[in-house]
Kinemage of the C-alpha trace (Angstrom):
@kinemage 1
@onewidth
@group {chain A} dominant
@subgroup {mainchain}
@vectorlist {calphas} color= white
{ca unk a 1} P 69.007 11.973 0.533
{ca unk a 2} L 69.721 15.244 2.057
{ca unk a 3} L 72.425 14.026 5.324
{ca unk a 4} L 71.980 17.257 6.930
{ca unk a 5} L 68.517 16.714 6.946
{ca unk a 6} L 69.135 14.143 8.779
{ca unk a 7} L 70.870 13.348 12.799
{ca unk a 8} L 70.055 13.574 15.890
{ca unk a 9} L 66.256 14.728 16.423
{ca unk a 10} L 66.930 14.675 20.489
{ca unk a 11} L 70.039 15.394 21.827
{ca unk a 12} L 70.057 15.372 25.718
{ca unk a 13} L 66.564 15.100 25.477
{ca unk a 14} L 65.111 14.888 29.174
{ca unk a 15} L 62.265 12.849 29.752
{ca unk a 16} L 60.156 13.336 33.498
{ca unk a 17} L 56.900 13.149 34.619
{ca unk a 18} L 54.859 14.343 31.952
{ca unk a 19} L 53.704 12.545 27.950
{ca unk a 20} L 54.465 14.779 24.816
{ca unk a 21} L 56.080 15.232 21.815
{ca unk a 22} L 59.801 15.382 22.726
{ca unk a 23} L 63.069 16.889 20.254
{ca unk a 24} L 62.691 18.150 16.530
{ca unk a 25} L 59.937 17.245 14.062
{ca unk a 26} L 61.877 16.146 10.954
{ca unk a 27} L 60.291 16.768 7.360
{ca unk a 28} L 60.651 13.641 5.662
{ca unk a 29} L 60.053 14.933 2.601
{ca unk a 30} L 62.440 17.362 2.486
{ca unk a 31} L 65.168 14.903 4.236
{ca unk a 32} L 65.280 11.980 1.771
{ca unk a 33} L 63.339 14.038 -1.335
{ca unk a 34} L 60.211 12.320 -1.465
{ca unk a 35} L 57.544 10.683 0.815
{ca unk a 36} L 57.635 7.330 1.954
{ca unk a 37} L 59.643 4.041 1.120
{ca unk a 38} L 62.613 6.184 1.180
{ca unk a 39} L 65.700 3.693 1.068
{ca unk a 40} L 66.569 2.621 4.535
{ca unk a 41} L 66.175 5.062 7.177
{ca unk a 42} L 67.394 3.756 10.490
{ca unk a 43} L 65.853 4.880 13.939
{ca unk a 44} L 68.461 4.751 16.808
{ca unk a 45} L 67.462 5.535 20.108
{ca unk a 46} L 70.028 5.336 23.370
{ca unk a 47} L 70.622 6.400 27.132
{ca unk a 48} L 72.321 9.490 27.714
{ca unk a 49} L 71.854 9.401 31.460
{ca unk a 50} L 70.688 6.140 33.233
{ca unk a 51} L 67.109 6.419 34.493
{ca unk a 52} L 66.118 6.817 37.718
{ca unk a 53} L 64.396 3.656 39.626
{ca unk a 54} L 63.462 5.201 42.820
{ca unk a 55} L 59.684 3.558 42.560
{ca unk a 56} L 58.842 0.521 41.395
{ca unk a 57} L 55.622 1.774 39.824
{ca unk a 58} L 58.060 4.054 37.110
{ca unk a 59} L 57.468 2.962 32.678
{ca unk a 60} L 59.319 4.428 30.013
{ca unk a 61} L 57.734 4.162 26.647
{ca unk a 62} L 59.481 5.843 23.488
{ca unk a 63} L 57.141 6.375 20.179
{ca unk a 64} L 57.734 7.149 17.096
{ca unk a 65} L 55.121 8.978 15.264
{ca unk a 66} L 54.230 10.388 12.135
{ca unk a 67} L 51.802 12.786 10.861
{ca unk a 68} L 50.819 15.207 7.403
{ca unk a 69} L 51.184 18.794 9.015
{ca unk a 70} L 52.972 20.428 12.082
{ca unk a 71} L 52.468 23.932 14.246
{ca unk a 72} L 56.218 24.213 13.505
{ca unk a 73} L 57.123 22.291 16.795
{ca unk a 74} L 55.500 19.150 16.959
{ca unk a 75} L 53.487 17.041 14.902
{ca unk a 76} L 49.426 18.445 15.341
{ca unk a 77} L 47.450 16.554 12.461
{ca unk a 78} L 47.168 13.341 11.493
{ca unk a 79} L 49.360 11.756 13.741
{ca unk a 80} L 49.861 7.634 14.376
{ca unk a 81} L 52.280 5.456 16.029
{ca unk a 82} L 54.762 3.977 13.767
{ca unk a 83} L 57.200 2.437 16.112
{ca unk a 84} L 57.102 2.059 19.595
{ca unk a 85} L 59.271 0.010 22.512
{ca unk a 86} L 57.310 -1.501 24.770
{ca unk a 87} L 57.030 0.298 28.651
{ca unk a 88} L 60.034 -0.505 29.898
{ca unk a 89} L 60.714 -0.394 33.603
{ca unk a 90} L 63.367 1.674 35.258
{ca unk a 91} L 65.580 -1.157 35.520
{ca unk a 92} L 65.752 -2.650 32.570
{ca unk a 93} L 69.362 -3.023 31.479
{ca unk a 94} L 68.752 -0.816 28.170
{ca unk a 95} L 67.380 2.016 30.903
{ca unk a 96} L 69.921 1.647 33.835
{ca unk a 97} L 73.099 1.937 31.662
{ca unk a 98} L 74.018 5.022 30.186
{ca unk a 99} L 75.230 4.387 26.313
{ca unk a 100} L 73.224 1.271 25.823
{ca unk a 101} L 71.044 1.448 23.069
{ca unk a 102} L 66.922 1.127 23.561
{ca unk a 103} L 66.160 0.550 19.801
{ca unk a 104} L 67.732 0.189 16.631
{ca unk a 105} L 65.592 -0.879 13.133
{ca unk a 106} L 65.120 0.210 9.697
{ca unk a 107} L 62.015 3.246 9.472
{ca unk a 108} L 58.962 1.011 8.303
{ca unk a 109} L 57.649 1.413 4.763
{ca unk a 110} L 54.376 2.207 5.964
{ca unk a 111} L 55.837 5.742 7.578
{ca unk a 112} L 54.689 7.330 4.647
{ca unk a 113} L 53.390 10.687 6.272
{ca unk a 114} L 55.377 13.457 5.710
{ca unk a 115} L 56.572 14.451 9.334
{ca unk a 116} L 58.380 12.464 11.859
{ca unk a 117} L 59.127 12.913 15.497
{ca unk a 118} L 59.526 10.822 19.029
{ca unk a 119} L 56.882 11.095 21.743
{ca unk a 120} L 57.469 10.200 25.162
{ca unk a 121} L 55.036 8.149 27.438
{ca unk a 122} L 55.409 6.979 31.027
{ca unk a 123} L 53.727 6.164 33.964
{ca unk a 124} L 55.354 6.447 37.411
{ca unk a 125} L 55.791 9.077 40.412
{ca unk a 126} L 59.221 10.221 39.469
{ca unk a 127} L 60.280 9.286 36.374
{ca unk a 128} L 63.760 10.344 34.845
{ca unk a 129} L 65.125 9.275 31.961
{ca unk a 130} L 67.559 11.040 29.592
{ca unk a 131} L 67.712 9.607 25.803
{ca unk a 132} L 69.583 10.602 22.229
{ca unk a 133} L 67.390 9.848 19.629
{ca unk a 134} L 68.838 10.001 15.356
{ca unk a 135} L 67.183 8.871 12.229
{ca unk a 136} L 70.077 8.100 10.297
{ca unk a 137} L 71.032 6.670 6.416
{ca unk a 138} L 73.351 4.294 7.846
{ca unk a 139} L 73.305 1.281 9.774
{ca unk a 140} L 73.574 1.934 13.419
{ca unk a 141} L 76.668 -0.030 15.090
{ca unk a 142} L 76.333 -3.378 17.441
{ca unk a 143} L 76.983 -3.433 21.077
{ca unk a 144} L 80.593 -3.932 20.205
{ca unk a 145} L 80.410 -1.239 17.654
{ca unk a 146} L 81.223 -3.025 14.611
{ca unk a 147} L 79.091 -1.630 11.479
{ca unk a 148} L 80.677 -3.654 8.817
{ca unk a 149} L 78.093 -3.799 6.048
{ca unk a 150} L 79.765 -5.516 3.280
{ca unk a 151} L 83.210 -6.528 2.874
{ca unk a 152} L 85.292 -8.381 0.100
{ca unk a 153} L 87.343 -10.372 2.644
{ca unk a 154} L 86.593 -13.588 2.037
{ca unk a 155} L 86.259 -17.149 3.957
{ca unk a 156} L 89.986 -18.773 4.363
């Protein structure tokens, strides 16, 4: 896998009033060397900057979607939702904390078009929302940040 490839594809990445394609598209191909069932590719997603709850009418819905070509910017052909979080109200704990993390798996198997990227959805009258999103090779830490993954200490 190519780790530079790889990181953060929205850093600081606002999110407001309006749906789209949001951060870098990320080649897949070129990023782990071949398409599909590459060997676990985590998605991390996490509050930069707490959202804003001023109405109760505001959702936050993060997508990941994939797709076979791109305009250079975001994904234009072929795309489909891969991952998603539900829509997720201003005040959900995940949302209303800065740092907390929104979604951490493993990249599906089935992501087996070539490009990746998030998209943003949300319903509301003044949504804001401020996210980090990474696809990474490695495990993503726990709430307490511990990202032991194997160890040889044993039982006493």
């Amino acid at each position: 896998m190519i780790l530079s490839q790889l990181g953060k594809l929205c850093d600081a990445e606002e999110l407001a009033d309006t749906d789209g394609y949001i951060g870098y598209c990320l080649d897949l191909a070129r990023a782990t060397g071949y398409l599909g069932n590459a060997p676990d590719v985590w998605v991390v997603i996490s509050t930069n900057v707490a959202a804003s709850y001023a109405d109760a009418d505001e959702t936050y819905e993060i997508q990941l979607r994939c797709g076979t070509d791109t305009d250079d910017t975001d994904i234009d052909t072929g795309d489909k939702i891969i991952l998603s979080t539900t829509a997720l109200n201003g005040d959900d704990a995940r949302l209303a904390t800065a740092g907390k993390y929104i979604l951490r798996c493993s990249l599906p198997y089935e992501a087996n078009l070539r490009y990746l990227q998030f998209y943003y959805a949300q319903t509301g009258t003044t949504n804001t929302l401020t996210i980090d999103a990474s696809i990474s090779p490695t495990k993503p830490p726990t709430d307490d940040n511990i990202q032991v993954t194997s160890s040889n200490v044993g039982v006493p």
